[in-house]
C-alpha positions in Angstrom: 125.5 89.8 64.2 125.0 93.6 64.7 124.5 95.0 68.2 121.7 97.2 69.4 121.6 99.4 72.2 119.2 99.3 74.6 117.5 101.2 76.3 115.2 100.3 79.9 112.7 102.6 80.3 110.3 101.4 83.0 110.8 98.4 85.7 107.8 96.8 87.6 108.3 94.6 90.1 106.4 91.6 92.1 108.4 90.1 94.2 108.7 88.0 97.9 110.0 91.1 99.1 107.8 93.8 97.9 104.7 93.9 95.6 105.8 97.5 94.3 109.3 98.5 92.5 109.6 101.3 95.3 108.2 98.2 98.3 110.8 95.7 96.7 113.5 97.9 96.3 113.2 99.3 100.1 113.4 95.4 100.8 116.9 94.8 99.1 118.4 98.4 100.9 116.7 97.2 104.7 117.8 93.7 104.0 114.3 92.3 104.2 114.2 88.8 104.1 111.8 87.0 101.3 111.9 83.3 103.0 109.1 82.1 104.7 106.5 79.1 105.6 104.8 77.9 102.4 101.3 79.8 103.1 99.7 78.7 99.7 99.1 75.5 99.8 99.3 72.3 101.8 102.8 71.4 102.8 102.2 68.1 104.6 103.5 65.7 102.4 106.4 67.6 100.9 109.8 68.1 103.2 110.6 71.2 102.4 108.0 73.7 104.4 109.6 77.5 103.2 109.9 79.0 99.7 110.3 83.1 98.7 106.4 83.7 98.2 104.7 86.5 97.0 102.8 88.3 99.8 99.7 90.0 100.9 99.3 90.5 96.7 95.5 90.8 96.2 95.0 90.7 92.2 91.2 92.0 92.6 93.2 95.5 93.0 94.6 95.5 89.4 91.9 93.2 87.7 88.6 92.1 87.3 87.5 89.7 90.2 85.5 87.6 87.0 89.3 87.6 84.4 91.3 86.9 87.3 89.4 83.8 88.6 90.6 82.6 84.9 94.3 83.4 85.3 96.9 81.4 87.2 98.5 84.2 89.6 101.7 84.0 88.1 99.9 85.2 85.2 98.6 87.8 88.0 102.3 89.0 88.9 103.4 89.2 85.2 100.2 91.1 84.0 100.6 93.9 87.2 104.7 94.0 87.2 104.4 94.6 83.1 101.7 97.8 83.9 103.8 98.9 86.3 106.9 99.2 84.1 104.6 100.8 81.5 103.7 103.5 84.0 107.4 103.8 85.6 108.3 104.3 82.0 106.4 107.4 81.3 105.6 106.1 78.0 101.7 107.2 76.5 100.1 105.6 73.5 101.1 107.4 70.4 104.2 108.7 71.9 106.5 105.4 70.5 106.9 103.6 67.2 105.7 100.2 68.2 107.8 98.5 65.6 110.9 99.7 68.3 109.5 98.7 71.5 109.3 95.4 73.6 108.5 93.9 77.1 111.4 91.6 78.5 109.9 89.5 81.3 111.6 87.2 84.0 110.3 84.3 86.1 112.0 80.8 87.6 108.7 79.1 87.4 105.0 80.0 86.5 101.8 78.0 85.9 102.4 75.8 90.0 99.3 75.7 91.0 97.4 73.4 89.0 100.1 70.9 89.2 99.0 70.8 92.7 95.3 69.8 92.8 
């Protein structure tokens, strides 16, 4: 196996903390806590009543009301976290071989809601 380097070029973040990369990184250095009471959804027949949710996010912002009725929100948070590494990265169409350029994306769970209904 040959090893690559690597290079990051832009980071986005959503995030229990902040809904920014500057907001969640202002969270880590104030010590901001991302724990809280489960706010979306009903929490009466589970034990557990906190979790690290995303906050105040409004997807209408970044989307359009009509495609984002369609789309889970984690879908939401990986759609406007993957712009705003595009923008933190400085990076303009025609400026990059795309054949040498990828997204790596992180999440512990996605798709929660409709297991709820």
């Amino acid at each position: 196996m040959q090893l690559r380097r690597v290079v990051v070029t832009g980071l986005g973040a959503i995030t229990p903390i902040g809904n920014t990369l500057q907001d969640y990184w202002e969270g880590l250095r104030q010590g901001k806590p991302g724990a809280g009471l489960i706010t979306k959804f009903n929490t009466e027949k589970f034990k557990v009543k906190f979790a690290c949710e995303v906050k105040d996010f409004d997807a209408t912002q970044f989307l359009d009301k009509k495609e984002a009725r369609k789309m889970d929100p984690f879908t939401h948070y990986a759609m406007v976290a993957a712009d705003e590494a595009v923008q933190d990265s400085g990076i303009t169409q025609g400026t990059f071989n795309p054949d040498r350029i990828g997204v790596i994306w992180g999440a512990g769970i996605g798709g929660f809601y409709a297991c709820l209904d």
